[in-house]
C-alpha positions in Angstrom: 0.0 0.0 0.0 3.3 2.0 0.2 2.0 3.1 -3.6 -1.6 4.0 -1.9 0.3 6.5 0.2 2.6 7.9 -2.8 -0.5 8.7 -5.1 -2.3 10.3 -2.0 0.5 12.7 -1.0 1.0 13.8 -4.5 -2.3 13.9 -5.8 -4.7 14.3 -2.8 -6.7 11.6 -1.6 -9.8 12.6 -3.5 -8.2 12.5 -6.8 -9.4 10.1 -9.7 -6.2 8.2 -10.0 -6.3 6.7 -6.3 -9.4 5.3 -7.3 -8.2 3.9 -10.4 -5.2 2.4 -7.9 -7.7 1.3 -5.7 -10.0 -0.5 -8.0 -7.0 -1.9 -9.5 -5.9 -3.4 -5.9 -9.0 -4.6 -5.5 -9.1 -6.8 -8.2 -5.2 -8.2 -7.5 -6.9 -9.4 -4.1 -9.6 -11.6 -5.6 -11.5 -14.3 -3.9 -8.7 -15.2 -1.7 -8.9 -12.5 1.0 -13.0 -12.4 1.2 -15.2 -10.2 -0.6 -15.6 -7.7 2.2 -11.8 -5.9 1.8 -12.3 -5.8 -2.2 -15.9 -4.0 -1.1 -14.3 -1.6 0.5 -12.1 -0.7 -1.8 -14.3 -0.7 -4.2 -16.8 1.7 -2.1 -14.0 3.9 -1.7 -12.9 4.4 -5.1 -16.7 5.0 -6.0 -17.1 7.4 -3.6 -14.0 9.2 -5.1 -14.9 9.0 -8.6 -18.6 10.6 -7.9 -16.8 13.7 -5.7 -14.2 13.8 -8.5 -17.1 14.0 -10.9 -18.6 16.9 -9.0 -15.4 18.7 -8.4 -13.8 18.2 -12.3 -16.6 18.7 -14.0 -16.0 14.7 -16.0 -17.0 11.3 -15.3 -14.0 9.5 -14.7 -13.5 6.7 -17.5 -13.3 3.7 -14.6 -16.5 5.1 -12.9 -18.5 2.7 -14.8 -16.2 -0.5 -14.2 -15.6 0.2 -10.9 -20.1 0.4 -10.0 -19.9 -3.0 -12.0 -17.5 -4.9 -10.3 -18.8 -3.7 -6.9 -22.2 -4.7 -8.0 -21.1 -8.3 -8.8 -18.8 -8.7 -5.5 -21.9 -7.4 -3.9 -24.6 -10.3 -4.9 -21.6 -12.6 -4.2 -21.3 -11.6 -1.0 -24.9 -11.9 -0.5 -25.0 -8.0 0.9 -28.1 -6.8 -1.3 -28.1 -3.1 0.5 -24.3 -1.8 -0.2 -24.7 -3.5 -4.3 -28.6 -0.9 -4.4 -26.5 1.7 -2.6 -24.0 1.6 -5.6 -26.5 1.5 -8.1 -27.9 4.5 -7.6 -24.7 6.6 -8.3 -25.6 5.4 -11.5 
């Protein structure tokens, strides 16, 4: 995570491109560590990319990917309320 830290002390730790490093974490985890860490990653890099979208005026290009694959980790999991939560930052 020492990369986590780099991108959030040069970029801020709202910008676009920590989300894009945590979605891409998340999926190096996989199955292997439970769904529930990926989750969170994947909640936080959401929750990035709709502030970023507020704040740069532009959908980030991952937003999409990143609702999807917290979707389908979500009904994996069995945890209905945090996959409906995600979708409607659709």
């Amino acid at each position: 995570m020492a990369l986590l830290k780099a991108h959030k002390g040069r970029f801020g730790a709202d910008h676009p491109l920590v989300g894009d490093l945590l979605v891409t974490y998340s999926h190096f985890l996989g199955g292997g560590t439970g769904y529930h860490e990926q989750i969170g990653l994947l909640s936080r890099a959401v929750d990035i990319y709709a502030h970023s979208e507020e704040k740069y005026g532009m959908k980030p290009p991952r937003f999409t990917d990143a609702l999807k694959s917290l979707g389908a980790l979500c009904r994996k999991a069995q945890l209905p309320a945090k996959g409906l939560e995600a979708g409607l930052l659709r």
